[in-house]
Backbone as ProteinMPNN parsed JSONL, in Angstrom:
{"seq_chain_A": "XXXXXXXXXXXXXXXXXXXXXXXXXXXXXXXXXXXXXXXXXXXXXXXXXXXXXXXXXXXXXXXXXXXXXXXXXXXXXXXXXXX", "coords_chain_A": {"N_chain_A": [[18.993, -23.179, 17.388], [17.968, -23.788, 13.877], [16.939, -21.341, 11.872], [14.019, -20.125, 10.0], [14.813, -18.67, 6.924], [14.644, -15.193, 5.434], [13.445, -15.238, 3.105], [11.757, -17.426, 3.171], [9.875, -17.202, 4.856], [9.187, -14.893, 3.779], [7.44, -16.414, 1.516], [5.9, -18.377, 3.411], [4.112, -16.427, 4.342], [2.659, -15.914, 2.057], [0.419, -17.833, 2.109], [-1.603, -16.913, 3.322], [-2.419, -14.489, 2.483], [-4.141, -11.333, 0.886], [-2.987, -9.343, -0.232], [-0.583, -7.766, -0.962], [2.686, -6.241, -0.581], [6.368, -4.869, -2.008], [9.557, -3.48, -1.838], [12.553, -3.296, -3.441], [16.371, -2.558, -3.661], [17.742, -4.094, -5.118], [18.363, -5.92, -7.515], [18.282, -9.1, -8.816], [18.379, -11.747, -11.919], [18.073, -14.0, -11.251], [17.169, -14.016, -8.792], [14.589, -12.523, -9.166], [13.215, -15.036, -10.389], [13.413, -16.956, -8.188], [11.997, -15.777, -5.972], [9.566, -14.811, -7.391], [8.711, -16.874, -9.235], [8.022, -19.082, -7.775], [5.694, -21.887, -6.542], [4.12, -21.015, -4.407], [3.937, -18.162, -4.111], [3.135, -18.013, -6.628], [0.816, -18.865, -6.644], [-0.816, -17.622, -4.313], [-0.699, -14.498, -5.865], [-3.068, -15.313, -7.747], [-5.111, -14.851, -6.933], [-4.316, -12.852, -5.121], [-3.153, -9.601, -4.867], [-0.329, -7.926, -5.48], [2.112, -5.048, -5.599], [5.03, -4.421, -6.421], [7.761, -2.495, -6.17], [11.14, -2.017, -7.748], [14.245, -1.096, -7.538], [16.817, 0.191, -10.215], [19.82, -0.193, -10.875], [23.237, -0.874, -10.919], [23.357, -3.691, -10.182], [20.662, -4.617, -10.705], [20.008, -5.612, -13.575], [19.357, -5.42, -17.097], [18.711, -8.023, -17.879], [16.966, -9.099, -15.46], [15.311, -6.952, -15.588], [13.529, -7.668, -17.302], [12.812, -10.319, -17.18], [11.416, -9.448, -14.746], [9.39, -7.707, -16.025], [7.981, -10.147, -17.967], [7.451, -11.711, -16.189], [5.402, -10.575, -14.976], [3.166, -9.52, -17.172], [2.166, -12.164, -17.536], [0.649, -12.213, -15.523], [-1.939, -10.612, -14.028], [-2.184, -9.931, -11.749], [-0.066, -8.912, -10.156], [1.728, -6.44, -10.02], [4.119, -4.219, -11.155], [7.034, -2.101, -10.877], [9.507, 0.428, -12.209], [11.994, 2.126, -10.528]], "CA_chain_A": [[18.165, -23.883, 16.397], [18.142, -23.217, 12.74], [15.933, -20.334, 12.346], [13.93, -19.384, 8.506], [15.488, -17.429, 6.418], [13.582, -14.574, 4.703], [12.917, -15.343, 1.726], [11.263, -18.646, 3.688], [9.184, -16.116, 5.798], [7.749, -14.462, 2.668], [6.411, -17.164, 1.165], [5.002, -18.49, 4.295], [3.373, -15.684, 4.878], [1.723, -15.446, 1.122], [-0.204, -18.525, 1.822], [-3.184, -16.714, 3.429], [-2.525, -13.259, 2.171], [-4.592, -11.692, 0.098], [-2.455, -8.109, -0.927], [1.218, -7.742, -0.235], [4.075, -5.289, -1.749], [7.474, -4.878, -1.483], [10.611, -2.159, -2.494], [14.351, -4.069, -3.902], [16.78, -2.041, -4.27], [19.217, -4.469, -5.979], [17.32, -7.129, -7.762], [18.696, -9.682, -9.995], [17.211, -12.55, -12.476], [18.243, -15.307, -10.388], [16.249, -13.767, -7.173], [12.832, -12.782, -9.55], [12.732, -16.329, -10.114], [13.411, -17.722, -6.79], [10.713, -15.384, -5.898], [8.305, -14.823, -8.206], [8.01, -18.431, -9.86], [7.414, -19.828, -6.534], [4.442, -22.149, -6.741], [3.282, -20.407, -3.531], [3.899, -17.152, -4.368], [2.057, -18.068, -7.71], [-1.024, -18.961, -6.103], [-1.192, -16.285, -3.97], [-0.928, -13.704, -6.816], [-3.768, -15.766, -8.499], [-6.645, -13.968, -6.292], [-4.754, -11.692, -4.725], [-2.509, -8.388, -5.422], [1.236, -7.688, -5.128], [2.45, -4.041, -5.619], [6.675, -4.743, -6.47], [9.151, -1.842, -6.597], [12.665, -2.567, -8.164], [15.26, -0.341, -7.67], [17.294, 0.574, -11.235], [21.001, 0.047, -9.816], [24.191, -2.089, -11.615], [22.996, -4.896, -9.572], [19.614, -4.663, -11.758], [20.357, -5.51, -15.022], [18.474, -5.904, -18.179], [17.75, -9.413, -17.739], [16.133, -8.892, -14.272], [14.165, -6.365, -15.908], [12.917, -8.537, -18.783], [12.539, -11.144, -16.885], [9.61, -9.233, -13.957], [7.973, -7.604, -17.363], [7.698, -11.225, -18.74], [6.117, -12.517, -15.285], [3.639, -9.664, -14.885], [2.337, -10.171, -18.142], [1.294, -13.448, -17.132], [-0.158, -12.311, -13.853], [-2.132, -9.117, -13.784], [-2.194, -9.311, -10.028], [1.847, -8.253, -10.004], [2.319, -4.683, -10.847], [5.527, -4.223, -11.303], [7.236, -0.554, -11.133], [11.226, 0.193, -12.257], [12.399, 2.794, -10.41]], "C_chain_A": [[18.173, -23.137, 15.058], [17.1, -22.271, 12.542], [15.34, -19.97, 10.299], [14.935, -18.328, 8.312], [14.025, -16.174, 5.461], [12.575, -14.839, 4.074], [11.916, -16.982, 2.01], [9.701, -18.185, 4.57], [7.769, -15.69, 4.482], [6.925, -15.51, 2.263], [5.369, -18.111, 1.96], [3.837, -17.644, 4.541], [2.231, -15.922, 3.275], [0.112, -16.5, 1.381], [-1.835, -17.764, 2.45], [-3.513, -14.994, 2.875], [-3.488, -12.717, 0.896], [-4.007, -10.44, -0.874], [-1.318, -8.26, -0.48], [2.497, -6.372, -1.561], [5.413, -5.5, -1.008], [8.587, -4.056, -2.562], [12.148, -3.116, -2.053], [14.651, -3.147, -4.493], [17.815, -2.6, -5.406], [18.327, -5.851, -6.204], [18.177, -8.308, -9.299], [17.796, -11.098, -10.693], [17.161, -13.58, -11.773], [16.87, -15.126, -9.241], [14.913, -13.648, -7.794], [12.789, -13.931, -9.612], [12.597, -16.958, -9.187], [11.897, -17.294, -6.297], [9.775, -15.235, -6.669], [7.573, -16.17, -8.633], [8.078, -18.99, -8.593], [6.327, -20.534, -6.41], [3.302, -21.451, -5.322], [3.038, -18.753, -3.621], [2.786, -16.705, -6.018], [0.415, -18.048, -7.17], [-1.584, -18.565, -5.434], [-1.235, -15.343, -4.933], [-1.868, -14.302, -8.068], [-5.105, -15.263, -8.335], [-5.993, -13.024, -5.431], [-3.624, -10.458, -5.4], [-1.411, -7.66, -4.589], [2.04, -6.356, -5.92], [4.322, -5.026, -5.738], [6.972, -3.285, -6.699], [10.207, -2.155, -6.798], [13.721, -1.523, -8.537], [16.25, -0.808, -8.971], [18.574, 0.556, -10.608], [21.866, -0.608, -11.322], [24.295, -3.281, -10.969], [21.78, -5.487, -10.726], [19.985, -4.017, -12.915], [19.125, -5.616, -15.753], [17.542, -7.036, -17.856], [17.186, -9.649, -17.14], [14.954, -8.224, -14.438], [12.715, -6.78, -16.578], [12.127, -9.672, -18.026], [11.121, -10.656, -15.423], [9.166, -8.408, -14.89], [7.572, -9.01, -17.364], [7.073, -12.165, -17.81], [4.815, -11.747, -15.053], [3.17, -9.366, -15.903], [1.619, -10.951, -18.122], [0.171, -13.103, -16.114], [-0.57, -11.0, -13.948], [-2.246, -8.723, -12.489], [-1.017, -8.611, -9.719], [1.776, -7.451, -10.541], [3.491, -4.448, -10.25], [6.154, -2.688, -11.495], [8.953, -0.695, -11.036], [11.316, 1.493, -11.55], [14.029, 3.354, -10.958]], "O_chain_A": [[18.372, -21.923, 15.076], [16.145, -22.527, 13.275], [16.177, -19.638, 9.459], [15.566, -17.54, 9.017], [12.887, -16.436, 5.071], [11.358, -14.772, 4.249], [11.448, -17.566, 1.033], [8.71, -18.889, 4.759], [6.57, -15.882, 4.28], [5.748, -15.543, 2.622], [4.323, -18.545, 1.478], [2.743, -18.082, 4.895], [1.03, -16.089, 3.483], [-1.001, -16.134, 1.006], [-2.948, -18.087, 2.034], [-4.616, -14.447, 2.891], [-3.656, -13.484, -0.052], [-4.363, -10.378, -2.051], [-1.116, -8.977, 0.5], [2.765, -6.033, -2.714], [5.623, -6.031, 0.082], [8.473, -4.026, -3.787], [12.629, -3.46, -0.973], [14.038, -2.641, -5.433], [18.461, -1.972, -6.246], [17.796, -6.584, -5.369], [18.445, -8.017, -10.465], [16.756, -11.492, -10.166], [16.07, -14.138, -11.66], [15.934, -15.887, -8.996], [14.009, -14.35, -7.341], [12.131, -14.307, -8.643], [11.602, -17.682, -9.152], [10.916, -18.033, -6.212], [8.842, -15.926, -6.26], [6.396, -16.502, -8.489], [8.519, -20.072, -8.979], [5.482, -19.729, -6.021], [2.071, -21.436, -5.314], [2.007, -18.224, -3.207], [2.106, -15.735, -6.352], [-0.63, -17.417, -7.326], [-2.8, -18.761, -5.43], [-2.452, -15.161, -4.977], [-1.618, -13.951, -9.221], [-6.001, -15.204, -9.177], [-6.758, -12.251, -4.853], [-3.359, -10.602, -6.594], [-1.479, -7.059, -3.516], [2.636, -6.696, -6.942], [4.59, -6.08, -5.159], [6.277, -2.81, -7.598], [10.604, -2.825, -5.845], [13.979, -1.186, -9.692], [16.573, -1.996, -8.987], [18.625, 1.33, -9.652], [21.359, -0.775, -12.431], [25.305, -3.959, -11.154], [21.911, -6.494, -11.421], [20.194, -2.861, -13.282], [18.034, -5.848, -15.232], [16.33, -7.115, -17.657], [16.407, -10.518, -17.532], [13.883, -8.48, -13.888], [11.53, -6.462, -16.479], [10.938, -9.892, -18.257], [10.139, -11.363, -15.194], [8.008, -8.195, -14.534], [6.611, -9.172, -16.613], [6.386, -13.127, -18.155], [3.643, -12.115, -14.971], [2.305, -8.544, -15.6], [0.472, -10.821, -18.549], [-0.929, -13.64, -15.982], [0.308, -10.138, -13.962], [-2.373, -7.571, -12.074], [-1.088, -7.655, -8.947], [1.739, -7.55, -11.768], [3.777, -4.478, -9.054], [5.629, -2.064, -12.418], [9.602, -1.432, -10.294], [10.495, 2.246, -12.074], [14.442, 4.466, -10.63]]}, "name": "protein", "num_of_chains": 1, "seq": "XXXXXXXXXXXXXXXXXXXXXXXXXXXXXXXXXXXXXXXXXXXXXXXXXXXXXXXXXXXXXXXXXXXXXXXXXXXXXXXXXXX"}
């Protein structure tokens, strides 16, 4: 049987959560959006609080960078850290 995939998992899970984190070492702009702008992942980080680490690599570029500053701005629940 077809089975979730991860990234199907997380956002299942955000719906009753009310803290959550997580450590990428290879992060690109495509994937913050998939994840981050998520309308479920939004509305969990609306009451509650999401710790991110993002591994600094040549996978994570600029624009990946720019782009989780320019959502945790919006959202003070997302703290965002570059390693």
């Amino acid at each position: 049987p077809p089975t979730p995939s991860l990234h199907e998992l997380f956002l299942g899970a955000c719906q009753d959560a009310i803290c959550g984190g997580g450590a990428f070492a290879f992060v690109s702009n495509l994937g913050v959006k998939l994840l981050l702008e998520d309308e479920n992942f939004l509305s969990f980080i609306e009451n509650g609080h999401f710790d991110l680490v993002a591994g600094v690599d040549e996978v994570t570029n600029l624009k990946a960078l720019e782009t989780l500053n320019a959502i945790s701005e919006k959202h003070p629940n997302l703290n965002v850290l570059h390693t």
